[in-house]
Backbone as JSON, one array per atom type, in Angstrom:
{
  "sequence": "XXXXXXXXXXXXXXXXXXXXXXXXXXXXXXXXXXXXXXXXXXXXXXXXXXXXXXXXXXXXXXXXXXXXXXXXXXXXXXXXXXXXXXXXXXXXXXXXXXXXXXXXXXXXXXXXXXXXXXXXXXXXXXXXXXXXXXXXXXXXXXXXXXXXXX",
  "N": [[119.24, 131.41, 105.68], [121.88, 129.18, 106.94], [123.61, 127.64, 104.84], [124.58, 124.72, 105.85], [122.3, 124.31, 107.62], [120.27, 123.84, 106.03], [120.69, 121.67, 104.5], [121.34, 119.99, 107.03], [117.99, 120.15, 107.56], [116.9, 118.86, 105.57], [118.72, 116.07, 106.02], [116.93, 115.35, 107.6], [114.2, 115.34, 106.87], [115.15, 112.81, 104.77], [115.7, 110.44, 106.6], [113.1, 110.9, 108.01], [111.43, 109.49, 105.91], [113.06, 107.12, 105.15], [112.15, 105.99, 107.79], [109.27, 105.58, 107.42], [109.31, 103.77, 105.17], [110.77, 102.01, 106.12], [108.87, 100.89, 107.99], [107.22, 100.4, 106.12], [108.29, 97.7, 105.07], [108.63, 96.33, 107.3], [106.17, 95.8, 107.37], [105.82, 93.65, 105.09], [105.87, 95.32, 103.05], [106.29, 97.87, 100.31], [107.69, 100.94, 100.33], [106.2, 102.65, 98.58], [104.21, 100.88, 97.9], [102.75, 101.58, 100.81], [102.19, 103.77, 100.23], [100.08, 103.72, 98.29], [98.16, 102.05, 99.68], [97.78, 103.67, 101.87], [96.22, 105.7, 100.51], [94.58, 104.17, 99.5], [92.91, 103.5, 101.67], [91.65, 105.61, 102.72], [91.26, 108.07, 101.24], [88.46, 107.45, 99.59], [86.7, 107.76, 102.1], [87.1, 109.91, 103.11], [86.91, 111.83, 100.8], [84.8, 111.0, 99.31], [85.03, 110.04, 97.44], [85.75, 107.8, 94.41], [88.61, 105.57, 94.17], [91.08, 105.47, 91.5], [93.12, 104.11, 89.36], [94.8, 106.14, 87.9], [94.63, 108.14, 89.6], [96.15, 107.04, 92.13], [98.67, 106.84, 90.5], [99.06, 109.1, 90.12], [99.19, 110.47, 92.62], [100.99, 109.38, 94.24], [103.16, 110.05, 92.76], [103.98, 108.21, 91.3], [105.13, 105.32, 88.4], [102.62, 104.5, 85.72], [103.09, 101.3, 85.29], [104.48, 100.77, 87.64], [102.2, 101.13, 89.58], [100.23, 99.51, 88.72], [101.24, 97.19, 88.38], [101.48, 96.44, 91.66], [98.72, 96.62, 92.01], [97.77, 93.96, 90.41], [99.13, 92.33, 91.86], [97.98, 92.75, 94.29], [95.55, 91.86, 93.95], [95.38, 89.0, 93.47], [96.12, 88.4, 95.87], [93.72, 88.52, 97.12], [93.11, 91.21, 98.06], [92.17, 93.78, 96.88], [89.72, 94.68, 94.53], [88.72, 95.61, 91.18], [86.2, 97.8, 89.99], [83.15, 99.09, 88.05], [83.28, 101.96, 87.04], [80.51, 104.34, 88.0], [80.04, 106.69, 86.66], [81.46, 105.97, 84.13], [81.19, 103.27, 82.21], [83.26, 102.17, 81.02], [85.77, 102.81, 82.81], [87.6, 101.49, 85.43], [87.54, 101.2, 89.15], [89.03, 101.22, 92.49], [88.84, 99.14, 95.02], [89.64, 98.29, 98.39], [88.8, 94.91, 99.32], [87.33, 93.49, 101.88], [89.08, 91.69, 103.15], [91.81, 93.29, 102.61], [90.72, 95.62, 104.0], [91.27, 94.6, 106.08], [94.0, 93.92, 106.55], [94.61, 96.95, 105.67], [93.77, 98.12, 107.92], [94.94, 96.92, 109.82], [98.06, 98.02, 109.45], [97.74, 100.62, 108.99], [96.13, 101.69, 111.32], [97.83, 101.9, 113.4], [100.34, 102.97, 112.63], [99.17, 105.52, 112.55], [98.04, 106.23, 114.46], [100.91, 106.55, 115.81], [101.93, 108.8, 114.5], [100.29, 110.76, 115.28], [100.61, 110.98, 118.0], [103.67, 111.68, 117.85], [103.04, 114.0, 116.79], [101.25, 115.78, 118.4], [102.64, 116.41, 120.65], [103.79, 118.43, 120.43], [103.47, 121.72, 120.72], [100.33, 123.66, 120.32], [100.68, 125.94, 119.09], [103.53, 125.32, 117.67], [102.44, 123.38, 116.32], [100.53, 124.66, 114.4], [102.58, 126.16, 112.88], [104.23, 124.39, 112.37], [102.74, 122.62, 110.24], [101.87, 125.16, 108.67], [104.57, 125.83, 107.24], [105.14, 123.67, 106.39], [103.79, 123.01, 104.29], [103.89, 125.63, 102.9], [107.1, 125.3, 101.84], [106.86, 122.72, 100.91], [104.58, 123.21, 98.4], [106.99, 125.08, 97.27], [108.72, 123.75, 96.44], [108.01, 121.66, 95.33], [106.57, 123.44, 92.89], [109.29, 123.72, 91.78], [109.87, 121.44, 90.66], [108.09, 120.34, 88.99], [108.24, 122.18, 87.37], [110.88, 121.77, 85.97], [110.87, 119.03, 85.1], [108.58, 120.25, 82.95]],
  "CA": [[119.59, 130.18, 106.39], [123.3, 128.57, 106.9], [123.79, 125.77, 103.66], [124.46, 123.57, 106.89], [120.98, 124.06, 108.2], [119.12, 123.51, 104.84], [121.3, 120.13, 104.43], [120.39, 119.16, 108.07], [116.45, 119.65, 107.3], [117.02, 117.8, 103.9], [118.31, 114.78, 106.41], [115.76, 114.99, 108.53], [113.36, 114.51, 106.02], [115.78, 111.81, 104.44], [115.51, 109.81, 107.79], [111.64, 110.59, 107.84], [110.85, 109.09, 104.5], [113.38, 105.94, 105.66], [111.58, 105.47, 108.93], [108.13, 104.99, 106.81], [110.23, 102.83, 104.62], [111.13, 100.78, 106.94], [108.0, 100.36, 108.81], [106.09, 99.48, 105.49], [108.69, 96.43, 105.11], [108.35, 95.38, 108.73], [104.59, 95.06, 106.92], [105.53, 93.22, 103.96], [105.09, 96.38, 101.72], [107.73, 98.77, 100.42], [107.13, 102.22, 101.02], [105.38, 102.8, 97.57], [102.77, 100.09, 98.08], [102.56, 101.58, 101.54], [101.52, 105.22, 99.63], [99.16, 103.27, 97.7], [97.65, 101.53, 100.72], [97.25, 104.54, 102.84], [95.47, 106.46, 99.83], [93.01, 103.11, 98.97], [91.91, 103.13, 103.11], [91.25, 107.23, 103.49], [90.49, 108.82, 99.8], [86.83, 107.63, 99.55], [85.83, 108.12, 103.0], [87.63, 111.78, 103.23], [86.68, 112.73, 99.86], [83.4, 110.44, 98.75], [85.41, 109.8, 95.31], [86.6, 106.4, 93.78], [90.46, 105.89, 93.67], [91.6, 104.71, 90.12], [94.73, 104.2, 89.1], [95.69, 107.31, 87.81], [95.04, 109.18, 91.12], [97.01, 106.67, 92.78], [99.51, 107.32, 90.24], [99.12, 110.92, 90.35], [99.13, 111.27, 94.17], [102.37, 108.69, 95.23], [104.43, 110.01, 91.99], [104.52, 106.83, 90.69], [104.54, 105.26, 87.04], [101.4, 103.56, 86.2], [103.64, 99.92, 85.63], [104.54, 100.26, 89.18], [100.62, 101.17, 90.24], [99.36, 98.4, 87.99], [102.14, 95.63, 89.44], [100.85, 96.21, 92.77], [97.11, 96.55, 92.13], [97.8, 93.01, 89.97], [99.47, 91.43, 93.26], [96.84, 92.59, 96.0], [93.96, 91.32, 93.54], [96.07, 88.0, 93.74], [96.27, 88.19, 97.4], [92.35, 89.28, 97.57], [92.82, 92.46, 99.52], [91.65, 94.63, 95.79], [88.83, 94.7, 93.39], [88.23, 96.4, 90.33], [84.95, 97.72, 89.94], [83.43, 100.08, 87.23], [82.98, 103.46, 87.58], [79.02, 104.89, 87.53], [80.1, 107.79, 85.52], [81.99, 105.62, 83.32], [82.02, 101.86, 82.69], [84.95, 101.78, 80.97], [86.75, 103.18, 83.59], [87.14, 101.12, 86.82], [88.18, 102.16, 90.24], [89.79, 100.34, 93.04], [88.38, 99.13, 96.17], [89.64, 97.27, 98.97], [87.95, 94.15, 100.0], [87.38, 92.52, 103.32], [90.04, 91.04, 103.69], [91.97, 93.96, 102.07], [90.2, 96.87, 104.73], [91.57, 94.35, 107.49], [94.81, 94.73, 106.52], [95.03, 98.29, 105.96], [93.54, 98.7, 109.33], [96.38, 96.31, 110.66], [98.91, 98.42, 109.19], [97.49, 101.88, 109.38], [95.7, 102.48, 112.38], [99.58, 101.98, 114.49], [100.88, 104.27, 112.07], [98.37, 106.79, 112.44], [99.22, 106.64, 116.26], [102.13, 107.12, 116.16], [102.21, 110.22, 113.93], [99.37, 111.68, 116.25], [101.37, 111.29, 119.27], [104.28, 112.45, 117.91], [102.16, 115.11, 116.49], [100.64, 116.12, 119.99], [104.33, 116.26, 121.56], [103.91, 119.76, 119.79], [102.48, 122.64, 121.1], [99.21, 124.01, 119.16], [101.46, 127.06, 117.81], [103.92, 124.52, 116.97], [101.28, 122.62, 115.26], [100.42, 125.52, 113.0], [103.76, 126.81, 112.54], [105.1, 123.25, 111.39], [101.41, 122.67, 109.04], [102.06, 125.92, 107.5], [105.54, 125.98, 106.95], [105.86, 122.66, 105.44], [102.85, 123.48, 103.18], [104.48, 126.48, 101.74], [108.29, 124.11, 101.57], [106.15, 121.88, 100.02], [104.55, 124.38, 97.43], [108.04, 125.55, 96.66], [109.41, 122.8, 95.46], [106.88, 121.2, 93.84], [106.34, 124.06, 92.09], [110.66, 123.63, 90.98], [110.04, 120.26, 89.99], [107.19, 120.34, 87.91], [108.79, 123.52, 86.73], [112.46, 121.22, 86.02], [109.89, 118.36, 84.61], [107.61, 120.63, 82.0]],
  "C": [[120.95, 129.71, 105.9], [123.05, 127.25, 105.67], [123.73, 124.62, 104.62], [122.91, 123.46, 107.21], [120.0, 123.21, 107.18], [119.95, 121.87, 104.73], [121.28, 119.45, 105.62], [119.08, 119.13, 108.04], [116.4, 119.12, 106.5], [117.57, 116.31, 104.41], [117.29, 114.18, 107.13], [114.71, 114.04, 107.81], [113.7, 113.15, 104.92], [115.37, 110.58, 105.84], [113.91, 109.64, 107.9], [111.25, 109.27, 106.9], [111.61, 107.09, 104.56], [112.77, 105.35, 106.74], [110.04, 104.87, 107.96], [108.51, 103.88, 105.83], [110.4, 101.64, 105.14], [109.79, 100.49, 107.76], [107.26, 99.74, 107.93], [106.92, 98.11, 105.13], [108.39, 95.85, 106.43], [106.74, 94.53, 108.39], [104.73, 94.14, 105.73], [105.31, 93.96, 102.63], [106.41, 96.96, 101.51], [106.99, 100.06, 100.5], [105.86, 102.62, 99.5], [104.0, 102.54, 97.67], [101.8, 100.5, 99.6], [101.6, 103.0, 101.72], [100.19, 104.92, 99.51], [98.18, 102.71, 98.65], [96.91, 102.77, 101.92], [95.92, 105.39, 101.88], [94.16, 105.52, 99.56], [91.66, 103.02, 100.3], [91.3, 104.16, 103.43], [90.74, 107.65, 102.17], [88.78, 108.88, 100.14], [86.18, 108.34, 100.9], [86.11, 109.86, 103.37], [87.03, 112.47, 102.07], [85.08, 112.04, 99.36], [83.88, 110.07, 97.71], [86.06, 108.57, 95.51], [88.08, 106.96, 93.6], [90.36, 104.73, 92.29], [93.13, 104.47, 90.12], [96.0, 105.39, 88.49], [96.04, 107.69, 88.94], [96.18, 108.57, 91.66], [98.37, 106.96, 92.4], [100.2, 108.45, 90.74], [99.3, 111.49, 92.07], [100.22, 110.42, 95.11], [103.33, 108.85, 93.82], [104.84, 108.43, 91.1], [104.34, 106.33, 89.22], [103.39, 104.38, 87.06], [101.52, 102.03, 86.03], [103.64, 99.69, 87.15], [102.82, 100.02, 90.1], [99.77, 99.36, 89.69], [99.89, 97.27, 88.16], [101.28, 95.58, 90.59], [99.11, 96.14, 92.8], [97.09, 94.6, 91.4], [98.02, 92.1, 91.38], [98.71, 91.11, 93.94], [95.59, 92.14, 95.11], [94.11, 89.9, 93.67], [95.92, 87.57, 94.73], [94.56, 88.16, 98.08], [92.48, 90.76, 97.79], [92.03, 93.89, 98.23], [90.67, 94.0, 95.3], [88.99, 95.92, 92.46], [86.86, 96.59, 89.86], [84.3, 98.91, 88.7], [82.92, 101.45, 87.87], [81.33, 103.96, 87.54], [78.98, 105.67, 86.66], [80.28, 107.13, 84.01], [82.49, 104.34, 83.17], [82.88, 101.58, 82.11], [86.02, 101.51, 81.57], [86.48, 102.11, 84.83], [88.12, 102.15, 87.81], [88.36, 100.95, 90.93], [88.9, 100.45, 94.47], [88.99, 97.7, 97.07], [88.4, 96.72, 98.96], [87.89, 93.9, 101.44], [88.63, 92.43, 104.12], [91.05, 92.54, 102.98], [92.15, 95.67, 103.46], [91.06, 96.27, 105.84], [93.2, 94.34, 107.14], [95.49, 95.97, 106.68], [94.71, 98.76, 107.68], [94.56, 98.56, 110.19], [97.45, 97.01, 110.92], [98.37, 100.04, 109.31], [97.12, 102.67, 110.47], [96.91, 102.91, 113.7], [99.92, 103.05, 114.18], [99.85, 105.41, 112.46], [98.05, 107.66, 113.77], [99.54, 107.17, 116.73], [102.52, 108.26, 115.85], [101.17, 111.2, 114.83], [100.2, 111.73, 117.42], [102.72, 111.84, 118.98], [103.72, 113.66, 117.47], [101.76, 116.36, 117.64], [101.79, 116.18, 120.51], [104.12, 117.85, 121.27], [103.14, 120.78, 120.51], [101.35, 122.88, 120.0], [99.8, 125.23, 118.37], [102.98, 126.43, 117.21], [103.68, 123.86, 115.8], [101.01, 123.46, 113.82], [101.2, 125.9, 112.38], [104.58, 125.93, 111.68], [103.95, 123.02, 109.92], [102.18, 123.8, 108.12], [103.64, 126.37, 106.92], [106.44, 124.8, 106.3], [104.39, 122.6, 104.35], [103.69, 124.48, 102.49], [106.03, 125.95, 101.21], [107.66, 123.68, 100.29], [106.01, 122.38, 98.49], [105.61, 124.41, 96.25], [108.48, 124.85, 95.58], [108.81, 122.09, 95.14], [106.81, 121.96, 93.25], [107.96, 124.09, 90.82], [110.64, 122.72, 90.46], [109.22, 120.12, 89.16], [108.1, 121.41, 87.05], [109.86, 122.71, 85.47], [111.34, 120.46, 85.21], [109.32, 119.24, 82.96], [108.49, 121.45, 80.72]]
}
């Protein structure tokens, strides 16, 4: 591939990552809290498992000051609880509330939309071709940055 090409898919996904950016301020969120928000409304019900604060860490890159600012805020606001774990009451885990779920719904179900319909714009060998070719991207360079990191 041309250096030009790889530095036009590197804005693309620059532009991506600003468009979600900008839509979680239009919500009041910055894109971070907007990570954290999408992972607190889907995790359990996709996986059956409690989100803590590591995962959240561990799965939007983030330090656990920044995780533990925003979980402090939205417990402020209502929309969190901390609850303990069954395995482990030391440990808690995080659960929206009420008021909390109706939010995320506010703010997620648009988004989730919109990425389906642009999604669907795609053909179905599109579909697979973009899935598995930004899975193995993906891969790559995660695997250079942890690499660069360890």
């Amino acid at each position: 591939m041309a250096v030009k090409d790889f530095h036009t898919y590197l804005r693309i996904l620059e532009e991506r990552d600003a468009l979600y950016e900008n839509y979680a301020r239009q919500h009041g969120l910055t894109g971070k809290s907007l990570q954290m928000l999408l992972w607190l409304a889907t995790y359990p019900q996709v996986t059956g498992q409690a989100v803590t604060q590591k995962l959240l860490a561990a799965k939007t890159y983030s330090t656990k000051q920044v995780v533990n600012a925003t979980i402090k805020n939205w417990r402020a606001q209502g929309y969190l609880e901390l609850l303990p774990l069954l395995a482990d009451k030391r440990q808690k885990y995080l659960q929206l509330t009420a008021q909390g779920q109706k939010l995320a719904t506010e703010i997620i179900t648009p988004l989730n939309h919109y990425e389906s319909e642009a999604f669907t714009k795609l053909t179905e060998a599109e579909q697979a071709q973009l899935l598995a070719l930004t899975r193995k991207y993906h891969a790559n360079l995660k695997a250079q940055l942890v690499k660069e990191k360890g």
